[in-house]
Structure formats: C-alpha cells, structure tokens
Steps between C-alpha positions, in 0.01 A plus 500: 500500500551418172750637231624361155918487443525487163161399410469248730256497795675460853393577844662724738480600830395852576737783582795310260710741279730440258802375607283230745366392169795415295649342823178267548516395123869392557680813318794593775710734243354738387759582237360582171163479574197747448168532650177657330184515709193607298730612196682723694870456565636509870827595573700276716553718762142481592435136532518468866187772548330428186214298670240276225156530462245226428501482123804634430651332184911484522726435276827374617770588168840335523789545309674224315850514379514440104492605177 
C-alpha cells in the first residue's frame, strides 16, 4: 500500500503500524518524536496497534535541541 511520511510517497507493506514504520525508516529512539496521521495526533502509547491505511499521509515531528 501506499502512504506519504511527510509528504513523501513510500510504500508499505500491509498490516504495518506505527512503531514498524519508524523502525523501517531507520528511527530506533523514539525520544522526542511525534506522529500525526491524517492531522490527527497519536499518542505514543498507541503506536504498536495503530495499524496504516493506504493513503494515509504521516508526519513524523522531531524535536531538536536549540534556541
């Protein structure tokens, strides 16, 4: 299926959820990072079980130290 992280198009295999994701895409610490699928916010305690749809647009938001 096909999703967009952050605008851009990727392929995924069906049945993935959100933790899969970021660890396919090479993101291992999750640490400051927030996901919004559709516009909607999702908490990190439902990664694991929140499974992707075809079309889903993510965005991946990470933190950066600075000021």
């Amino acid at each position: 299926m096909i999703v967009f992280i952050n605008k851009e198009k990727k392929e995924i295999s069906d049945n993935t959820d959100i933790l899969h994701l970021l660890h396919a895409n090479g993101i291992e610490d999750t640490k400051g990072i927030a996901i919004a699928i559709n516009n909607e916010v999702i908490s990190k305690t439902k990664w694991q079980n929140h499974l992707l749809h075809d079309q889903d647009n993510i965005t991946i938001i990470t933190a950066t130290a600075g000021g």
